[in-house]
C-alpha positions, 0 to 999 in steps of 0.5 A, spaced: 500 500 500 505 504 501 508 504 494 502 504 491 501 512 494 508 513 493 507 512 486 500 516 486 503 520 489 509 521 484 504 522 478 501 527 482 506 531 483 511 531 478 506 534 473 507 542 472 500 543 473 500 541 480 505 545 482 502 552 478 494 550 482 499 550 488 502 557 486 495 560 484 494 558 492 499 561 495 498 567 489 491 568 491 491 568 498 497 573 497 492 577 493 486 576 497 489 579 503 493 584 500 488 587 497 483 586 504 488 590 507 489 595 502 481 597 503 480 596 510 485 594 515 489 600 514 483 604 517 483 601 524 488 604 529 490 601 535 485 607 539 481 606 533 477 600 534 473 602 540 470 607 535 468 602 532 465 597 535 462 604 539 459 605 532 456 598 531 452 598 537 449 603 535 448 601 528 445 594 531 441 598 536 438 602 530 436 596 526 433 593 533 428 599 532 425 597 525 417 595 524 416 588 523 424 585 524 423 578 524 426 574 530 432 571 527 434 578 526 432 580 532 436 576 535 442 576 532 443 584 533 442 583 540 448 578 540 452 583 535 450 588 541 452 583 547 458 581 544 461 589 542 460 592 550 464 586 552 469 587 548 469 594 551 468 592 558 473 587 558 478 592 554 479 586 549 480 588 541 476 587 536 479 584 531 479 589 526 484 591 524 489 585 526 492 580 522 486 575 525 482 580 521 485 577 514 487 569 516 478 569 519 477 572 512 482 567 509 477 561 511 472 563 505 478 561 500 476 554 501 472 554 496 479 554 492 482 548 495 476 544 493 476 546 485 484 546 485 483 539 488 477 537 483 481 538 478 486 533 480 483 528 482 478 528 476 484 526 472 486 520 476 482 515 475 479 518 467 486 519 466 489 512 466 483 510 462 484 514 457 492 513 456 491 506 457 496 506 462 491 503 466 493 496 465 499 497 467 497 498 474 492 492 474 498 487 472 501 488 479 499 483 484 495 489 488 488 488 488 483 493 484 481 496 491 487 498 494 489 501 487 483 505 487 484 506 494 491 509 494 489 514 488 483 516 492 488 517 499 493 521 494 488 526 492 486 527 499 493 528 500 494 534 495 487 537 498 490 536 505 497 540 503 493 546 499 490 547 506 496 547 510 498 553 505 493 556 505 493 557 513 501 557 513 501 563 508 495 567 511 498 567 517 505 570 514 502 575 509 497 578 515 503 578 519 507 581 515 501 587 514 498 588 520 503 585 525 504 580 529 501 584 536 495 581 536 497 574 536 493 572 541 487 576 541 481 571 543 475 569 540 469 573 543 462 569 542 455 568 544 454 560 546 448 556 545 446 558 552 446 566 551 453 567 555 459 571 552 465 566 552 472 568 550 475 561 546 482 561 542 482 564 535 487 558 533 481 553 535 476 557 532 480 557 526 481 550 524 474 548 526 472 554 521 477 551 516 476 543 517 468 544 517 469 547 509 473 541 509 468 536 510 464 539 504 471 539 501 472 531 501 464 530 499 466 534 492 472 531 491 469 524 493 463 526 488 468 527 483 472 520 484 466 517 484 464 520 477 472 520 474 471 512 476 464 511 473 465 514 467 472 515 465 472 521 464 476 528 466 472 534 463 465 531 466 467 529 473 471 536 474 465 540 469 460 536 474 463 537 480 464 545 480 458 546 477 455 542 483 459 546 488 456 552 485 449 550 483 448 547 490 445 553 494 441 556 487 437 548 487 436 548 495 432 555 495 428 552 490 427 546 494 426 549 501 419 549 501 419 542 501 420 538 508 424 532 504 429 537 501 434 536 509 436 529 506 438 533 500 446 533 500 446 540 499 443 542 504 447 539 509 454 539 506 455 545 509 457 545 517 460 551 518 452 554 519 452 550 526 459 553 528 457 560 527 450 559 530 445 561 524 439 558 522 440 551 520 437 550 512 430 545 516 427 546 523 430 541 526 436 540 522 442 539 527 450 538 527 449 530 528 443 529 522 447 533 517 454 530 519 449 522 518 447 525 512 454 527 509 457 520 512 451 515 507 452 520 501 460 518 502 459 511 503 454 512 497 459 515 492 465 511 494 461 505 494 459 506 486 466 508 485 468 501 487 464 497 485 465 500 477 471 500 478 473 494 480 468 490 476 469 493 469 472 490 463 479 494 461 479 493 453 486 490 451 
């Protein structure tokens, strides 16, 4: 098995392709932050930040105001308001302003790590049919499944170094712009029983960046399972980020109806349970959508292995 991944893994990273989707990572998360900095961070001062939250108090005590505001709005602005005079009780800094202001907003670029390693993993099985170098794998005395498992472990692999990049490289960049002083700024938040705690930023972080992550191992795997099934490249990359984009725009029109929380799409995005927002369904809890995502990987992995397993490779 250990070869196996060394060579799936030799196949993977001698090609330039991969090395330029690393590059446009580290390139993007460079720019993104950059440009982030360049409009916003500069604004805030040290002294400045109370001026600020001071001003979104009284931005949310305003809204509070508005005829007819639903609940869920309602509460919300009343926990941005509890969360602001805390930070001006404690005299604990937002994180405007600070190098935690970039590296949270960096978590958005997840998204580019999941089409990054859409693209490479819709190659690795396609790939090998279409080039016919295939036989030259099943030959080997490895089976069939732990050939398939070694190149759905590779593309993993690859997803997993993107992701350290990604948090490796936010946190030099917005280091190198706002400064490391506010390093170890906490995290003020609203827990689920109405209390103001203070938890680590770094934590919160890696619970930011693995919950995306689970959305993007579901892709991927949807990806491998298409790659597997159909041999082909361009419709497991082409069907897979056209899912990752469609996915919302379907379940808006499907919310109305109560079986749409068995949707994939409706669950595979866990963060929602992190930051305490509205689940998609009543009754849709962080145990229900992770069960969910667990039978739709078993599902796509399962197809994955049963085709490619079964399938007669022509000579």
């Amino acid at each position: 098995m250990v070869n196996l991944l060394q060579n799936e893994n030799m196949k993977i990273y001698r090609r330039l392709r991969t090395w330029i989707l690393v590059g446009l990572m580290v390139a993007f998360v460079i720019l993104v932050n950059t440009m982030e900095w360049h409009f916003d961070g500069k604004k805030a001062m040290d002294d400045g930040w109370k001026v600020t939250v001071k001003q979104e108090i009284q931005q949310w005590n305003r809204a509070l105001k508005q005829p007819n505001l639903p609940d869920e709005n309602k509460k919300y602005y009343e926990q941005q308001i509890a969360v602001n005079n805390y930070h001006l009780e404690k005299d604990i800094r937002s994180t405007d302003g600070t190098m935690w202001d970039g590296i949270n907003g960096s978590a958005g670029l997840m998204i580019v790590i999941t089409i990054f390693t859409i693209i490479i993993v819709g190659d690795v099985v396609a790939g090998e049919f279409s080039s016919g170098t295939i036989k030259l794998l099943l030959i080997r005395p490895a089976s069939r499944a732990k050939i398939l498992l070694s190149k759905y472990i590779s593309v993993l692999m690859f997803g997993i170094l993107l992701l350290l990049v990604l948090f490796v490289v936010s946190i030099a960049i917005n280091g190198i712009l706002y400064g490391f002083k506010y390093i170890d700024l906490p995290l003020i938040k609203m827990n689920t029983e109405g209390e103001i705690v203070e938890k680590s930023m770094i934590l919160n972080l890696w619970k930011t960046y693995m919950y995306n992550g689970v959305s993007t191992v579901i892709y991927v795997t949807m990806a491998f399972m298409i790659s597997s099934a159909f041999r082909s490249s361009s419709m497991a990359i082409g069907f897979s980020i056209g899912a990752l984009f469609a996915g919302n725009i379907v379940m808006e029109l499907l919310q109305r109806f109560d079986w749409s929380k068995y949707v994939l799409f409706a669950n595979i995005d866990l963060t929602q349970y992190l930051v305490g927002s509205r689940p998609f369904q009543e009754g849709m809890t962080f145990s229900f959508s992770v069960g969910v995502l667990v039978v739709y990987f078993l599902i796509f992995n399962v197809i994955s292995w049963l085709i490619f397993t079964r399938r007669d490779v022509a000579a």
